[in-house]
C-alpha angles and dihedrals in degrees: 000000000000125000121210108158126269124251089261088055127055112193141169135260090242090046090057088049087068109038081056096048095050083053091049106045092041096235135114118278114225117202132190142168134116133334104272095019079115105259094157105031092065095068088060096040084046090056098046099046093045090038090243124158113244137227123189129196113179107198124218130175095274088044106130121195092248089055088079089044109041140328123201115208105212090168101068091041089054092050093040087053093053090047090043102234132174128265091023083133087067111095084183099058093070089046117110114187126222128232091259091056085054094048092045082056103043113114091219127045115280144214113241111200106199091171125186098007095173091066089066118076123273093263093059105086097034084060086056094061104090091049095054099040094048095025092230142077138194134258110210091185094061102019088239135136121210114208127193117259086193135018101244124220095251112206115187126183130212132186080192086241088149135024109258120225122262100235082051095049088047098059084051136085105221134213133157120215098235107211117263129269128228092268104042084038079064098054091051096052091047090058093059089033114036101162093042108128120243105236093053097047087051082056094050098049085053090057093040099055100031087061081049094055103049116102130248098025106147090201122038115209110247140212088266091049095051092055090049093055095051099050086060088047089060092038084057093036091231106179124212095255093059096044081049091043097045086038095067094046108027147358118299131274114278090357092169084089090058107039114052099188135048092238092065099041089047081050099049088045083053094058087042095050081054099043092062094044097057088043 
């Protein structure tokens, strides 16, 4: 099995590399890279692509490591037993398994999402370690232990909002989603845009990256705001002449797709501002 990206998905050749490696060492594979340089959006490309099932867990701050394994709802079985309800005898039946648990007992290989690690707290990945390095887990409430059938592609994604342990980063493949350059940028536009026409997306990518170099900005704008930008720009049918004549003198047109904060919006008006008054 070879990835090499979908035609939803444009990807590098250094992004393949490691897609192929993970496969083929049998380890997870960690990415990282900016918000919106689509994370998240490649274990679901890989799977796809490879006909894998696919498993998501989307971490959050109270995300445990179990969590992705079991979880028993004592709760329910407390309140069934009082109302007297069937099948209380059951442990099983309050048992809701994780998406680990559905990928351990997958016939075919799987596609494990771990997305956003770093949200979790710093013991979180470190109580991850025995389930990636055996391939199985066990469950106290059954006295049962789930093994792997077979070993999932682990894809784990990081904003590199905390530092991750060393026993954890040494179980991984790592690659880090570089942001994209003016001609890929293209491609993937392309892929959201196919009729768009070339001289105003070249607009547009001026716009885009030059709002990206200049110093001081808090909140750079990402792939997904971009898209999002031009898909305004055709709504309005804004043409490629107005987006080169108001670039020069102001900031852009509908630039609330693109800034994310007032203090980069109050510093772009003030270049602007400055802009207007040396011309």
């Amino acid at each position: 099995m070879k990835f090499t990206g979908t035609d939803n998905y444009v990807t590098t050749d250094d992004l393949n590399m490691a897609v192929n490696a993970a496969i083929t060492l049998e380890r997870p594979l960690l990415v990282k890279g900016e918000p919106g340089t689509g994370k998240t959006l490649l274990a679901i490309e890989v799977a796809q692509s490879l006909g894998m099932p696919l498993f998501e867990w989307h971490i959050k701050s109270t995300t445990k490591a179990r969590h992705g394994l079991y979880e028993y709802d004592a709760v329910s079985r407390l309140r069934d037993s009082q109302l007297g309800e069937e099948g209380v005898g059951e442990i099983r039946n309050y048992i809701d398994k994780g998406p680990l648990w559905h990928a351990f007992e997958c016939e075919e290989q799987a596609v494990v999402l771990i997305d956003e690690i770093d949200k979790a707290d710093i013991e979180f990945p470190n109580d991850l370690l025995q389930e990636l390095d055996r391939m199985e887990f066990s469950v106290y409430e059954t006295q049962e232990t789930i093994k792997a059938k077979q070993r999932p592609l682990m894809i784990i994604t990081s904003n590199n909002e905390k530092e991750l342990p060393d026993a954890f980063l040494r179980r991984c493949f790592f690659h880090y989603i570089q942001f994209p350059e003016n001609d890929t940028m293209e491609k993937i536009v392309k892929v959201h845009f196919p009729d768009i026409k070339n001289k105003l997306l070249k607009e547009a990518l001026d716009v885009f990256y030059s709002l990206r170099d200049v110093n001081g900005i808090k909140k750079k704008p990402s792939t997904s705001e971009l898209l999002d930008w031009i898909k305004l720009l055709l709504v309005e049918d804004i043409d490629e002449d107005a987006i080169k004549a108001n670039a020069s003198k102001a900031i852009p047109q509908l630039y609330g797709a693109l800034l994310k904060n007032e203090q980069d919006v109050q510093m772009f008006e003030r270049l602007a501002f400055l802009s207007r008054r040396q011309g």
